[in-house]
N, C-alpha and C positions, 0 to 999 in steps of 0.2 A: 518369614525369612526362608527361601530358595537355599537347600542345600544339595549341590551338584559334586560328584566324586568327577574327577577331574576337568574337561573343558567341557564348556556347555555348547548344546547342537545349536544351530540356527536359532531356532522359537522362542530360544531364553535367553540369547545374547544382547547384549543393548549397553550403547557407551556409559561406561564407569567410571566412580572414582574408588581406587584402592588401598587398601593396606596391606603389607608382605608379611609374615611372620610365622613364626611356630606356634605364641598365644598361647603358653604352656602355663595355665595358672588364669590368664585376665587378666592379671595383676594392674594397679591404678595409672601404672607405665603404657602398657598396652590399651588400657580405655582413653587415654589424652591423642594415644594414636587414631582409635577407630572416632573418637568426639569430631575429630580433624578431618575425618574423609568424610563421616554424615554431614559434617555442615557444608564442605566443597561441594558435595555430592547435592545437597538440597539449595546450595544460590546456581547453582550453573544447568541445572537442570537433570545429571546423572542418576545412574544408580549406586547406592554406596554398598561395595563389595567387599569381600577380602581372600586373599589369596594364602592356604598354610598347609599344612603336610601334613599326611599321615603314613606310616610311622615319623616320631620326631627324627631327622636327621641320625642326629645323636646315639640313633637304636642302631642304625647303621652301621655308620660307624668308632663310634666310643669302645674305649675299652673295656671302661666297667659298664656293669649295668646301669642303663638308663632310667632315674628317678622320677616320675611323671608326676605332675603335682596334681593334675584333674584329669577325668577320662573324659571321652570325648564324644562325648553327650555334655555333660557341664560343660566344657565349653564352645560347645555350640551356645546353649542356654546363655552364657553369658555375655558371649558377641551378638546375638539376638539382641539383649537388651540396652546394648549401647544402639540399638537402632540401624544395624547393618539391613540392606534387601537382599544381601545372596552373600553364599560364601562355596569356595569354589578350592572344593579337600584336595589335593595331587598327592596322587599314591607316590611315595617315595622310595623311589628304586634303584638299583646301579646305574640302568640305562637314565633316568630323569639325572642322577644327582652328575651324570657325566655333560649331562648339557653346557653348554660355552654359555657364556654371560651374554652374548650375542643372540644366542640361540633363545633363552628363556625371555630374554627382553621382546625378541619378532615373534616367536611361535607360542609361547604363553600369556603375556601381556598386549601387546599392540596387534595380533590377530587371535588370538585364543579367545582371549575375555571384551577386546575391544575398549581398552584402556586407554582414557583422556588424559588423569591425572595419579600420582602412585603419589603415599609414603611411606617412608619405612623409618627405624632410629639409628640415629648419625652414627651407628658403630656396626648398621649392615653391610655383610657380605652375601654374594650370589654367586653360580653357577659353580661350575664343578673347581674342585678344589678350596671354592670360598676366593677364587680370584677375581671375582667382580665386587666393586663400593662403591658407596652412594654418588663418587663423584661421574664414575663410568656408568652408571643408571641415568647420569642427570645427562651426560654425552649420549646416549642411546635414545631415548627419549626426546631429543631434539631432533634427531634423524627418524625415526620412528612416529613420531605424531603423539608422545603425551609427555605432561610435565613432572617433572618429576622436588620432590621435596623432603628434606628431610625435615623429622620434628625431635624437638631436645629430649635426653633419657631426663626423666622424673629421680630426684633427690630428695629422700627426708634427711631432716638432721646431718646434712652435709654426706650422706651415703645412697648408692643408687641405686631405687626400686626395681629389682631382676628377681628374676624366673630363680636362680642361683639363691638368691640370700632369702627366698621361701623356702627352698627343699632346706637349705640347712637349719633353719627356724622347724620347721616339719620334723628334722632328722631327731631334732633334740627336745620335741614337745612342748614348742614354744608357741601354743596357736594364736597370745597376742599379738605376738612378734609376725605371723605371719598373716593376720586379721588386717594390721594396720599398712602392709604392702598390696594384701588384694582389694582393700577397701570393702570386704565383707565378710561375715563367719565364713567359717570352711565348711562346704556342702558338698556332700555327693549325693546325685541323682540316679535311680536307677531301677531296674525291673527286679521283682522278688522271684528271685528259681529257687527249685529245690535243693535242699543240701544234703548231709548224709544223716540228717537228724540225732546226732549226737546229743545237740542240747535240749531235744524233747524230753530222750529217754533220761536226762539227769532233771529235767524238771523244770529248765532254762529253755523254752522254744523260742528260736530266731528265725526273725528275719534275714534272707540272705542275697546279696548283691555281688554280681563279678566286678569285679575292679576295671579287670585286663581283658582283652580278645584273645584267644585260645591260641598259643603260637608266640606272643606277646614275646619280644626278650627285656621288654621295662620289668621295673619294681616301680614299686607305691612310695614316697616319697616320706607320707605319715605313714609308722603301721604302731601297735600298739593298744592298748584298751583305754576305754572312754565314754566319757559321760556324752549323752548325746540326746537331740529333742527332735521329733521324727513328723513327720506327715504326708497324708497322700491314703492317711488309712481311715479315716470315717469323718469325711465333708472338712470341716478347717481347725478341727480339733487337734491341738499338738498332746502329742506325746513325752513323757519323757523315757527314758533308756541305756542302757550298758552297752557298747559293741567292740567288738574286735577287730582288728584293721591288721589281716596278714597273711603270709602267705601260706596254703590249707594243701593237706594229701588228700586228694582223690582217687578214683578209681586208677588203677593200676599203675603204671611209673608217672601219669600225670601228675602235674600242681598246678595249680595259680592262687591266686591274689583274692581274698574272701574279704567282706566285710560283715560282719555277723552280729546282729543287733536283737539282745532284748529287750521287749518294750514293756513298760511297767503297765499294770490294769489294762491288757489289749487281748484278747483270746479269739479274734475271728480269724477266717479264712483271706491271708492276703496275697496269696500265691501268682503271681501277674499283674497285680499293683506298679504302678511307678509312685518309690516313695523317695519322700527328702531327706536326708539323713544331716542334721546341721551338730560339729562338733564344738562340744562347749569347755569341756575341760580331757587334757591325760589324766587315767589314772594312774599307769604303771607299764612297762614293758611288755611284750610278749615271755611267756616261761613255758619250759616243757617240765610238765608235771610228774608225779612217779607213776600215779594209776587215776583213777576216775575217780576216787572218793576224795582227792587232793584236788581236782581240777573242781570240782566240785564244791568242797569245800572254796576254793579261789573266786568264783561266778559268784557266789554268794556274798560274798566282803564285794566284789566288785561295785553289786548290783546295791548293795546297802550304800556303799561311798557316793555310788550316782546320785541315789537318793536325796542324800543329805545336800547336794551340790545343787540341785534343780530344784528342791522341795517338796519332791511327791512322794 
């Protein structure tokens, strides 16, 4: 899969079929959308693309902090595996998000990407303000040269699978609840950097993965401690593991967003790894401890409950 940070040059442009969205999550909503553009995209002869933002909107402009349910590597990974050929990032900016509905229809869709066919879900809005909907996509698009479609939002049990009712299943440590929205465990992917080695010197060495890009104004959507089963560290052997999912002081008035995993019977060098981090159970909140011999004491019950949870 072709991933292009906004419009792609000449070389790689080639008629599409698309999907719009943010894709905060995957969630089983968002794959009946991209299932829809791979199969148009593979009878008519296209490429199946998608079109989403980075930062979410949302970072923009929301008031509170923006809650990210996956970074964005995971979901790359996982619109990968709905079978997309290209996905095509638009930085999201004042000047983009001030685009007309007119404007992002001609100069992003029907000459940017070279767009045949778009869908998006029946409760899209576009261009600046959110003044554009699907029925003005479907008028643009006649004028324009593609067709445009909406596909139905996804309902369990009479409720509807969003981006929304994961973060708050997330907020509250419900990862069945939010397993059976995305249609798989919750995983984060990611590169091991250094940390500040705290958990060596207590005798707990972790693994550590940034959440966020540096700058970020999201939060993490789960944070919290957890059982967790890992890999990426020695050929296709899982691991099992304790980690922390929150937001960490670093060097001087910075912070961000740490996920800090340690892995039961694992002692090598994994420093540059891409590993998988798949959450199985909460164990408990974040807490600010009084000194290191209580924090210490806490990693320790942590890493025994994991235990008991996974079997190792």
């Amino acid at each position: 899969m072709q991933i292009i940070s906004g419009l792609p040059g000449p070389s790689h442009k080639r008629p599409c079929a698309v999907a719009i969205g943010n894709f905060d999550g995957v969630h089983l909503g968002h794959q009946r959308l991209l299932r829809a553009v791979t199969q148009v995209a593979h009878a008519r002869g296209l490429a199946a693309a998608v079109v989403t933002f980075e930062p979410h909107p949302r970072e923009l402009f929301g008031k509170d902090p923006f809650a990210r349910i996956c970074t964005l590597r995971d979901k790359m990974i996982a619109i990968a595996g709905c079978g997309i050929d290209a996905v095509y990032i638009m930085p999201f900016h004042k000047r983009f998000a001030s685009l007309s509905p007119e404007a992002f229809a001609r100069d992003i869709l029907a000459e940017g990407i070279s767009c045949r066919w778009v869908t998006v879900g029946n409760n899209f809005h576009f261009g600046a303000g959110g003044s554009g909907d699907f029925s003005e996509l479907k008028r643009l698009g006649e004028t324009l040269g593609f067709e445009a479609v909406a596909t139905p939002l996804l309902y369990q049990s009479d409720e509807r699978v969003s981006s929304s009712r994961i973060r708050a299943a997330m907020a509250s440590g419900d990862l069945n609840e939010a397993q059976t929205m995305l249609g798989r465990p919750y995983r984060v992917t990611g590169r091991v950097i250094h940390g500040a080695a705290l958990g060596r010197t207590l005798g707990f060495p972790t693994l550590n993965v940034a959440m966020l890009p540096p700058g970020s104004k999201a939060v993490c959507a789960l944070h919290g401690v957890f059982a967790v089963r890992v890999k990426g560290l020695d050929g296709e052997t899982v691991f099992g593991g304790a980690a922390s999912l929150g937001y960490k002081p670093t060097v001087a008035s910075e912070r961000r967003w740490l996920l800090e995993t340690f892995v039961f019977n694992y002692s090598g060098n994994a420093y540059g790894r891409i590993v998988e981090i798949e959450f199985v159970q909460k164990l408990r909140d974040e807490k600010k401890f009084s000194g290191l011999e209580e924090l210490k004491a806490a990693i320790n019950r942590d890493a025994e409950t994991a235990r008991r949870l996974l079997g190792v």
